[in-house]
Structures are given as structure tokens and as C-alpha cells.
C-alpha angles and dihedrals in degrees: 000000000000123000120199116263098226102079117093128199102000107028114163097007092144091060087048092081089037097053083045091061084055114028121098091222090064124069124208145200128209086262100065098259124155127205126190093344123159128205118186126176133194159248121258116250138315081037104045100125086060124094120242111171129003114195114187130168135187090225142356132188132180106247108199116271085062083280114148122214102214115188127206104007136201137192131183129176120182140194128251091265098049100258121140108261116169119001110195118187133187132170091216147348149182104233118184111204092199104052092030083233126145133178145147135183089222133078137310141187125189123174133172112244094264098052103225094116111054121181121189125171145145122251115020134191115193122190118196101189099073089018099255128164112183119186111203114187137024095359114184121183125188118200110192109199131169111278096255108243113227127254124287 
């Protein structure tokens, strides 16, 4: 199954429940609870064998309202050629498949592949429909750079 290739941090997050229910790789109760399930979506042709996005959490439960409480989440977006590109953790959110939302008033950590720009805050509300990703408390952001060499 394609997914589009505009969406940014959380594409797909509602077939991710969906592909839990089905995976192997997922295990399921009677309740609709998900454990160590994996959901990845992919690049547009020409490049469709080619990972875009994998999205993994530890647990996840439906919460009433159709929410789901997803523990221990992992996102992972990758370039064309396979390199790590953004890495996005939180212990724990609130996603909304039906509005693509996702938020949480706990921690998160997003950093690029390479690990030289580092992002940590409190509270976050992500909206998958226009790719936003709003932190809300205590953000820290670490930008590693080259020391600069001086003049010759």
C-alpha cells in the first residue's frame, strides 16, 4: 500500500492500527490492544521499494472518543537513498486517526540522522494534515556545527 509522499513526521498513523490488527509482527487481545507493532510507508515511484517513513511503537490501546494511547513511540523518516534523515521519541500520546492529530503533554525528542540538530520539549501537538509540529514547554535545541577555523 502507498502512502503520499507529502506528509512529513506521522504519514499513515491511522493504518497503522489498522496494519497492527493485521501484521504478524503485531499481537492482539480481544480489546483492540496492540503490542510492538510497526507500520512503514513508502516513497512514490520510481522509488516505491524504498522506505519513507517507519512508525513503531511499544503499545498501543484504544481510549473512548475513537483516541488511541500509544506508548513508547518511534518515528523514523529516511532519505531516497535509505539514510537516516529525522528520529522523533516519545514515552507516550494521544493520536486521533480521524483528525490525523497527535499530542501529548510529556516529553519529545526529535533529532536529524546525523545527529548534529537535536530538539527536546514538553507538550506537543502534531498535525499531520499541513505537516506541524508545535512544542509547547522547556524546548531545548542543540545545534552541533564545525568549530569555525580561523582565518589564513
Amino acid at each position: 500500500m502507498k502512502r503520499r509522499a507529502t506528509n512529513l513526521v506521522l504519514p499513515a498513523v491511522a493504518a497503522i492500527f489498522l496494519a497492527a490488527a493485521f501484521s504478524e509482527r503485531a499481537q492482539q487481545n480481544p480489546l483492540g490492544h496492540a503490542t510492538d507493532f510497526t507500520s512503514e510507508s513508502y516513497f512514490e515511484p520510481p522509488h516505491e521499494q524504498q522506505v519513507k517513513m517507519r512508525l513503531s511503537g511499544a503499545d498501543a490501546s484504544p481510549l473512548p472518543g475513537g483516541l488511541m494511547d500509544v506508548k513508547r513511540l518511534r518515528i523514523e523518516m529516511f532519505t531516497v537513498d535509505g539514510r537516516p534523515q529525522l528520529i522523533v521519541l516519545a514515552p507516550q500520546c494521544t493520536y486521533s486517526p480521524l483528525d490525523g492529530m497527535a499530542s501529548s503533554s510529556g516529553k519529545l525528542q526529535l533529532q536529524t540522522g546525523d545527529g548534529k540538530f537535536r530538539v527536546e520539549g514538553e507538550g506537543f501537538l502534531w498535525r499531520q494534515g499541513d505537516s506541524s509540529l508545535t512544542i509547547s514547554n522547556h524546548v531545548h535545541t542543540v545545534i552541533d556545527l564545525p568549530a569555525l577555523q580561523p582565518p589564513k
